[in-house]
N, C-alpha and C positions, 0 to 999 in steps of 0.2 A: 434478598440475596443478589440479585443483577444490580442493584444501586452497588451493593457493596465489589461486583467487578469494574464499574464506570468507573467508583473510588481508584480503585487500584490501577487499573487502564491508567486514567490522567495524571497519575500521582510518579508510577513506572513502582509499584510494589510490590515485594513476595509475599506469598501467604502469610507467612511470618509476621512482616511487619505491619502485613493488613489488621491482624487480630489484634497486635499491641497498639497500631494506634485508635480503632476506634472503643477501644478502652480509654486511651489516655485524653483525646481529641472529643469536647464537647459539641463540635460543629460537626464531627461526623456521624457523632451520632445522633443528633437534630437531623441528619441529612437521612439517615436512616430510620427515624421515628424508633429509635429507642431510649428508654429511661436511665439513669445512672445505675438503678437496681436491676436494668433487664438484664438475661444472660446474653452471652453477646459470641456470634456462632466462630469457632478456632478453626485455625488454619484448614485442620485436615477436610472440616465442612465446608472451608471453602473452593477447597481442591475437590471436590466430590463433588459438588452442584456445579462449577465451571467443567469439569469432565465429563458429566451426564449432559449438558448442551453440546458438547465438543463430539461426545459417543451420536447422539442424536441427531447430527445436524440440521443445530437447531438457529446457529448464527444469522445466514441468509434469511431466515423468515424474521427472525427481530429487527434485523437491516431492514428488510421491504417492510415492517410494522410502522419502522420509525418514520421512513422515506413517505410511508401514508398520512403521516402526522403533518410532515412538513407542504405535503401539495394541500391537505384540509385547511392548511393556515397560508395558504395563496401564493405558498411559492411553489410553483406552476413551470416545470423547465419549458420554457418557448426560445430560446438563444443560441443552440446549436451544443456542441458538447466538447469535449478537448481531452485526450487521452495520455496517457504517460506512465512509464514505472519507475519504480524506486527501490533498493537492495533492501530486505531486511534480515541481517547475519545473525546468527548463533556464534559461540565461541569454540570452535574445535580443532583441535590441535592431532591432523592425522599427518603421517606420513605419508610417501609420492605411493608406493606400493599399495597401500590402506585406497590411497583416493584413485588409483587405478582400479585396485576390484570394486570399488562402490560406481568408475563410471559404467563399469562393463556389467552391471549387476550384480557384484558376487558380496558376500559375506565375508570381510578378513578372516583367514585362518584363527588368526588371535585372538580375536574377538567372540568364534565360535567355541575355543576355551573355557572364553572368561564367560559366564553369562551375563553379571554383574557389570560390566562393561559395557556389553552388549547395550544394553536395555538403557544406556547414558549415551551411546553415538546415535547420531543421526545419520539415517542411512538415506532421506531422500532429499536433504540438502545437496547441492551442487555447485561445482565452481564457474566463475565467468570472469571476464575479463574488460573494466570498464575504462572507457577511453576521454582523457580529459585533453580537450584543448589545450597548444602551447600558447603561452604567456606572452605579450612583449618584452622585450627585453629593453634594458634602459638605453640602451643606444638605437631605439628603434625596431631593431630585427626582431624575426620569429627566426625560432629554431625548426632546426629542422624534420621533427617529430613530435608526437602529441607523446602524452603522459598513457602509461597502460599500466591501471592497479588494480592484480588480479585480488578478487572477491568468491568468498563461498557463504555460502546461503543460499535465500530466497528474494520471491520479488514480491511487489503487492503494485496491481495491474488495476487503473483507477478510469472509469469514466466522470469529469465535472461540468458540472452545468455552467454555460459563458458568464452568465451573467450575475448568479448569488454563490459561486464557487461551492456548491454541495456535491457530495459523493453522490453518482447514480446508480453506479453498476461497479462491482469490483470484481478481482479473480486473484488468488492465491497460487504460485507456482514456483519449482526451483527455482537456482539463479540463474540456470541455463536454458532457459525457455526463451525461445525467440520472440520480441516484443511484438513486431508485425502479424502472426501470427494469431496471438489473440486477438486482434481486432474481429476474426471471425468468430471466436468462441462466445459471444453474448454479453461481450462488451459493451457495443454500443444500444442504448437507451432509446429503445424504439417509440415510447411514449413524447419524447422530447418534438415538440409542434415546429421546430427548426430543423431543416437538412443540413446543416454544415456542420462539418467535422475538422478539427485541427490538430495534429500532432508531428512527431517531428519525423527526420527522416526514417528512423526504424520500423515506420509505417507504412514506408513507398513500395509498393510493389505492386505491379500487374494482377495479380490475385485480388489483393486488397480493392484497386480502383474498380475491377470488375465486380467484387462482390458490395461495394458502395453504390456502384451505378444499378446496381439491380434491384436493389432494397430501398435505391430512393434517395441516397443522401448525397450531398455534394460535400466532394474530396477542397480539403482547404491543406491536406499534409504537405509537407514541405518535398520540396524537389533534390535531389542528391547532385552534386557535381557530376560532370559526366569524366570518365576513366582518362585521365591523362589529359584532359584537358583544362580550361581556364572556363570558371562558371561563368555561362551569359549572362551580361549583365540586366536581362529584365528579369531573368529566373533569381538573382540575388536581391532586386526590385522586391519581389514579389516575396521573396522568403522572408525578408525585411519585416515588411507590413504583416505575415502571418506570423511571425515570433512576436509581436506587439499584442497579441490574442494567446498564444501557445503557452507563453511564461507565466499563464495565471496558475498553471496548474501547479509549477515549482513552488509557489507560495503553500501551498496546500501540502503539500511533504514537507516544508520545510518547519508549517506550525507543528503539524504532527510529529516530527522527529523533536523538537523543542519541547512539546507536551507531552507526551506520551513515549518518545524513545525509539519507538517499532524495532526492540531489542529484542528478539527470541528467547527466551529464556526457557521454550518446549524441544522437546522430541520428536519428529515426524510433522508429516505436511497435514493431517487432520487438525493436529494441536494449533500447526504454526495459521490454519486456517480459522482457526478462533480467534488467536491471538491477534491479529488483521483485520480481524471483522469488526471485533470490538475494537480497535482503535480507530476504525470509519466512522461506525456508530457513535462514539463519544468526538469526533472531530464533526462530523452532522450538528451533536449537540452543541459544541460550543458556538457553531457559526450559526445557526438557529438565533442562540439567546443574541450572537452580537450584530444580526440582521434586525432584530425586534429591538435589540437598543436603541440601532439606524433610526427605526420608524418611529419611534417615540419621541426622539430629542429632532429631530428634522424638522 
């Protein structure tokens, strides 16, 4: 049954289409060890054994199970570690009044109506607002403002190892959760035999540096422009060289969203914490087999 969510994880499947294809799909069902004659478990089974992991939580220990697998086979985080988040939305379509009482806690009127509705919105998804770099423009200039495209959902909060790009440590939260912040929630990867830490500026803060300096590790995060001024030029020196280390991590979201999607397709931040896990878990897996391909053909 967990091979058959890995399936569907890598594939971006509904339940639905999980049970028609390892009907129709020979390889999946070799991947499965079942026969053309075995019964072969329906949707609803499979929504019942991913929910009883999800009611259980039971993600985070298959994570650290697998994460044991990959230090047994010597890859060993000793390289320092690199942090970063990434949006993962659902599709909901509420109005301003709707996403006013869900930030203030409340329940729409409406919704408390309908219950049938109810039990289809998400109520601890939240909005945020992601900030894109402006462009050059063909005659040279920047404009005068960056891009701001507001986003609702969730995030999915990654620690990776510098050197074999493996997941260490994650955390699941709105989309409105400050990124900085979790740096102290158990983020970073205390087994990792490296002190250096990289990430970008969402991470700079007096808090942060204070609680790095205490626990050991050495701050590699990026430095922020200072308020109206023109960035020194050794602090953009120095950001230079740490975005050459920091951009691994963007790789790492960007197979994931390419294989797996990190689309929501749950209700509530339990669900959306499954749904996250297991696409760590199967992104672990894939970089595993193509680190062990590395070592073979080398």
């Amino acid at each position: 049954m967990f091979k058959i969510l890995v399936i569907q994880t890598l594939n971006k499947l509904s339940d639905e289409r999980m049970e028609d294809l390892i009907n129709d799909r020979l390889s999946f069902m070799g991947f499965l060890g079942l026969g053309v004659s075995d019964q072969v478990p329906d949707a609803k089974t499979i929504w019942l054994f991913r929910e009883r992991l999800t009611q259980a939580g039971a993600i985070e220990r298959l994570f650290n199970r697998f994460n044991t697998t990959l230090r047994n086979a010597a890859y060993l985080p000793m390289s320092g570690q690199i942090l970063d988040a990434t949006l993962a939305a659902p599709k909901q379509r509420n109005t301003n009044a709707e996403k006013t009482d869900l930030r203030e806690g409340r329940i729409p009127q409406d919704w408390q109506d309908k219950p049938s509705k109810l039990s289809h919105k998400d109520r601890h998804a939240r909005g945020t607002l992601k900030f894109i770099k402006a462009k050059r423009q063909d005659d040279g200039t920047f404009p005068a403002t960056d891009l701001a495209l507001s986003s609702f959902g969730y995030k999915s909060h990654v620690s990776i190892d510098r050197k074999f790009r493996l997941i260490l440590q994650w955390k699941a939260t709105d989309a409105a959760s400050n990124n900085g912040a979790r740096l102290r929630e158990g983020l970073l990867d205390r087994s990792n035999t490296a002190s250096d830490i990289w990430a970008d500026t969402a991470y700079c803060s007096k808090a942060n540096e204070a609680f790095m300096e205490k626990h050991g590790f050495v701050s590699k995060v990026h430095r922020e422009k200072p308020h109206l001024k023109p960035m020194p030029r050794h602090i953009q020196r120095s950001n230079a060289g740490k975005s050459v280390v920091r951009s691994r991590v963007e790789h790492v979201f960007a197979d994931q969203k390419a294989q797996t999607g990190l689309f929501v397709r749950t209700v509530g931040i339990t669900r959306v914490t499954m749904r996250i896990g297991m696409a760590n878990i199967v992104y672990n897996m894939r970089r595993f087999l193509f680190l062990e391909w590395i070592s073979t053909t080398a």
